[in-house]
C-alpha positions in Angstrom: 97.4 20.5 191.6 95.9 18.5 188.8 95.9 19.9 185.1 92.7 20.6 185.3 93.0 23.3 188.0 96.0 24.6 186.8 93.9 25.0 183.5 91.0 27.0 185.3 93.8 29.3 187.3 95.4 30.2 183.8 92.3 31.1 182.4 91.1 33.5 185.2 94.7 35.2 184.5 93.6 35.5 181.0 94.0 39.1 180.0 91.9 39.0 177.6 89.0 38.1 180.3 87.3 42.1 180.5 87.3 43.2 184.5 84.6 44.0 186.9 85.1 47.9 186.6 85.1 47.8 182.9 82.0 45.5 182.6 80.3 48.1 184.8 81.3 50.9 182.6 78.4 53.4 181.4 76.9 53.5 178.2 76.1 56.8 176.7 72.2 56.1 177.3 73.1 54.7 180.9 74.8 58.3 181.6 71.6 60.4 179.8 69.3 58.4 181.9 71.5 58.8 184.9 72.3 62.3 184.8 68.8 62.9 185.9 67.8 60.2 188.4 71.1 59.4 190.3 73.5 62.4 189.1 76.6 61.8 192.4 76.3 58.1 191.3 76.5 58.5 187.4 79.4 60.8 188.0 81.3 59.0 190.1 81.2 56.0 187.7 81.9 58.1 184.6 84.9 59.5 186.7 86.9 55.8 187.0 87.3 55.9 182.9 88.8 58.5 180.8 86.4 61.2 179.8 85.1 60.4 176.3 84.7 62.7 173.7 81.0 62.3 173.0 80.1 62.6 176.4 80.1 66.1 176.3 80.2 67.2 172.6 77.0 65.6 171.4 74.8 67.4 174.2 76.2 70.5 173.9 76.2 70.3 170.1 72.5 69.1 170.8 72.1 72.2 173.1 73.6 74.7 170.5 71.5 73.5 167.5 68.1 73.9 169.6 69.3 77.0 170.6 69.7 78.4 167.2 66.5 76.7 165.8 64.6 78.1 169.0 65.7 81.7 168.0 64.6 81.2 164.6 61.3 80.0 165.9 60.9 83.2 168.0 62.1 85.5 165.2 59.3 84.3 162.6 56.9 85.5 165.0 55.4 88.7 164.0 55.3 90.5 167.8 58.3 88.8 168.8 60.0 90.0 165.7 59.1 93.6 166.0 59.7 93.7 169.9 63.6 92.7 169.0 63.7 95.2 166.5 61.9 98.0 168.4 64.5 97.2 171.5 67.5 97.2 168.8 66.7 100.5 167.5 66.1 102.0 171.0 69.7 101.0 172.0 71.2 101.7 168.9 70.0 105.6 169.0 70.9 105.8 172.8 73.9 105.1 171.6 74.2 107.6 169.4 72.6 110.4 171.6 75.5 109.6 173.5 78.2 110.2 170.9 76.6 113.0 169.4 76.7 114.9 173.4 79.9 114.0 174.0 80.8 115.1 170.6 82.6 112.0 168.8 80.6 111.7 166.1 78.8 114.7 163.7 74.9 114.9 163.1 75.3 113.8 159.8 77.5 110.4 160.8 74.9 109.9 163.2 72.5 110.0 160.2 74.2 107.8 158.1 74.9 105.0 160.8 71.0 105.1 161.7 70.7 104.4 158.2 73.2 101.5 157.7 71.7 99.9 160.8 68.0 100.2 159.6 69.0 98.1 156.1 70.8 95.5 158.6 67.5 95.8 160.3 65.6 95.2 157.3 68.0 92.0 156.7 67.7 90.1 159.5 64.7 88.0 158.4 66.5 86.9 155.3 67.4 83.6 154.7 71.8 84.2 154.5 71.2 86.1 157.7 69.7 83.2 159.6 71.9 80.5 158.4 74.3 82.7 159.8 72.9 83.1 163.2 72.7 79.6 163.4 76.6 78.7 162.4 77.9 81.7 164.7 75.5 80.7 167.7 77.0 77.0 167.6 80.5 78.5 166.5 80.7 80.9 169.3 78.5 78.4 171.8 81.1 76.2 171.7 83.8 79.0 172.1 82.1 79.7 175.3 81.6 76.0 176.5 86.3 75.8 176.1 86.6 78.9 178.2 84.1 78.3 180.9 85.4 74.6 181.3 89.4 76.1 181.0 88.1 78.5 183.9 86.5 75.4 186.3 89.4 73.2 185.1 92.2 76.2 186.4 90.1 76.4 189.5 89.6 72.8 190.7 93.6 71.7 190.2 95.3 75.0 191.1 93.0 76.8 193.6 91.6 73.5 195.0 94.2 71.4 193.8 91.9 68.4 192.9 93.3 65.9 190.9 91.7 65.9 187.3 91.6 66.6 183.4 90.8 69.6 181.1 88.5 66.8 179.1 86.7 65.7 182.8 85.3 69.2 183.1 84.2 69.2 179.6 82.3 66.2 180.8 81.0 68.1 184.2 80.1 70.6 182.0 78.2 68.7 179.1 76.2 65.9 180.3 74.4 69.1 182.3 73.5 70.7 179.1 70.6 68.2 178.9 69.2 70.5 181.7 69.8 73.3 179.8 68.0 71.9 176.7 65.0 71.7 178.4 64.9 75.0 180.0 65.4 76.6 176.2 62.9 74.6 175.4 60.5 75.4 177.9 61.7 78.9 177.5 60.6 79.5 173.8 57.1 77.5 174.4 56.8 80.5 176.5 57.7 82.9 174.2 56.0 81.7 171.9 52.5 81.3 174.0 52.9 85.4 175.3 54.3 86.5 172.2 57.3 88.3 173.5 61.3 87.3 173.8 62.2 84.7 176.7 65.6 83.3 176.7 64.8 81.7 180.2 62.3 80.6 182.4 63.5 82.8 185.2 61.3 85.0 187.6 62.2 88.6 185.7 61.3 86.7 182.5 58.2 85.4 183.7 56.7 88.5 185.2 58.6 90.2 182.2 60.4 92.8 184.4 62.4 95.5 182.0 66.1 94.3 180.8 68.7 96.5 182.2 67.5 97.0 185.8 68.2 95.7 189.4 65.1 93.7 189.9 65.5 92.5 186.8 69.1 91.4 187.5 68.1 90.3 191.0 64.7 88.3 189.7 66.6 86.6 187.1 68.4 84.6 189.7 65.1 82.9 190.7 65.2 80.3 187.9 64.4 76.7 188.5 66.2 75.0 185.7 69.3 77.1 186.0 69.8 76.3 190.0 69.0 72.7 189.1 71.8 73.0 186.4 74.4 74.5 188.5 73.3 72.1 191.5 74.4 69.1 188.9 76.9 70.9 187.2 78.7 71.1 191.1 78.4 67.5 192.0 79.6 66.7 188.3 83.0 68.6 188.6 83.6 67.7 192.3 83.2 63.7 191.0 85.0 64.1 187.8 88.1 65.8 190.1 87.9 63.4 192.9 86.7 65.4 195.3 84.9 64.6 198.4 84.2 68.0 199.2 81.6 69.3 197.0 80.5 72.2 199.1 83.3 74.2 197.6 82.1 73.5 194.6 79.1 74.6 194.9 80.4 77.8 196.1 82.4 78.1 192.9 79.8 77.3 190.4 77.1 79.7 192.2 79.8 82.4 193.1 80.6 82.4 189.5 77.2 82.0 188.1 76.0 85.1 190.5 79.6 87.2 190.4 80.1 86.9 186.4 76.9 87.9 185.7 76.9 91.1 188.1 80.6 91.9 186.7 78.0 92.1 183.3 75.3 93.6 184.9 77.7 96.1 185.7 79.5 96.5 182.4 76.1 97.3 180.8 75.3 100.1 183.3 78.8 102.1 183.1 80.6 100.9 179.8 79.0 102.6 176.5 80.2 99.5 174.8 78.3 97.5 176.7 75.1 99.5 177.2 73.3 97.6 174.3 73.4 94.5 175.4 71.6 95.6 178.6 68.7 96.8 176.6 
């Protein structure tokens, strides 16, 4: 072998020489782009590196903060603004109809709690009230993203036993939010244009079918952006555990999506605690 060969073998050993799977290693932009136009693909490159941090806390934080801004929108307008009031009050004096039957609370508690919640009421345009919306909506938002991605996490390596990380199914979970964004967005457009609350761009919201009901329960599962979330949302966590089998997770996401919010649909309907929030 002459020096010169022994030269050009000793600097394709280099280690400093990057390798084929790291020069094909997404960028952020690469993964936005391609979360949309090849999702199984982009997952199953982002699934060969360690999850990165920023890969799923800058579009949920994204999602959070237009979240927030989007309820702030809806709230400074007037009809909007009086609907959520009108509903709050309604649910608020079922609620005490209900003590005051059953005898928990006197005539004259009932009183002063109608009274307390009408100056909360008369508070929740302020200023203070809204910044605080806004810090307990991305506070709690992100609460919600842990425990959803702890429960999918628990799911894929102990009931599937799937190989995989706590952070990849923060990743599943994030890059999707970018659906989510733009069916908030889309969603408040709405509201905006008919002048009432929309939170989604389902069928029950569309045809604006009352909260609290069956058909409005079984409508809201006719939503667009939300099946195309959970559709990416499956492939996502089947990629980022290794699986080749992502029917199963599409039965997990959808089982959940459809048995969680029945489990609340139910809650709402027998639980006095709960009754307001089905209003």
């Amino acid at each position: 072998m002459s020096e010169q060969d022994f030269k050009e073998d000793q600097n394709s050993l280099s280690p400093n020489e990057p390798s084929e799977s790291e020069e094909n290693e997404l960028t952020f932009s690469d993964k936005l782009v391609g979360v949309f136009t090849e999702p199984s693909a982009t997952f199953d490159k982002v699934s060969k590196f360690p999850p990165k941090t920023i890969d799923w806390f800058l579009p949920y934080a994204i999602l959070l903060l237009i979240i927030a801004v989007c309820n702030v929108l809806m709230m400074k307008n007037p009809d909007i603004n009086y609907q959520v009031k009108q509903k709050q009050t309604e649910a608020l004096n079922n609620r005490i109809n209900d003590e005051l039957k059953s005898g928990k609370i006197t005539a004259e508690q009932a009183e002063q709690t109608r009274s307390m919640a009408e100056k909360q009421f008369g508070m929740m345009d302020s200023p203070i009230i809204m910044a605080v919306t806004v810090i307990s909506t991305i506070l709690f938002g992100f609460i919600a993203f842990f425990i959803a991605a702890g429960y999918f996490y628990l799911f894929a390596k102990y009931v599937f036993k799937d190989s995989g990380t706590f952070n990849g199914a923060l990743v599943a979970n994030g890059l999707t939010a970018y659906f989510s964004i733009i069916n908030v967005i889309i969603a408040t457009i709405l509201a905006l244009t008919f002048g009432r609350m929309m939170r989604e761009t389902s069928l029950a919201s569309l045809l604006n079918i009352e909260t609290g009901t069956l058909l409005n329960y079984i409508l809201s599962k006719f939503d667009i952006f939300a099946i195309w979330t959970y559709i990416i949302f499956s492939i996502g966590l089947a990629k980022m555990f290794n699986s080749k089998d992502t029917k199963k997770y599409f039965a997990l996401v959808f089982g959940s999506w459809i048995g969680w919010s029945l489990l609340f649909f139910a809650l709402t309907k027998f639980v006095p605690f709960f009754k307001s929030y089905g209003v």
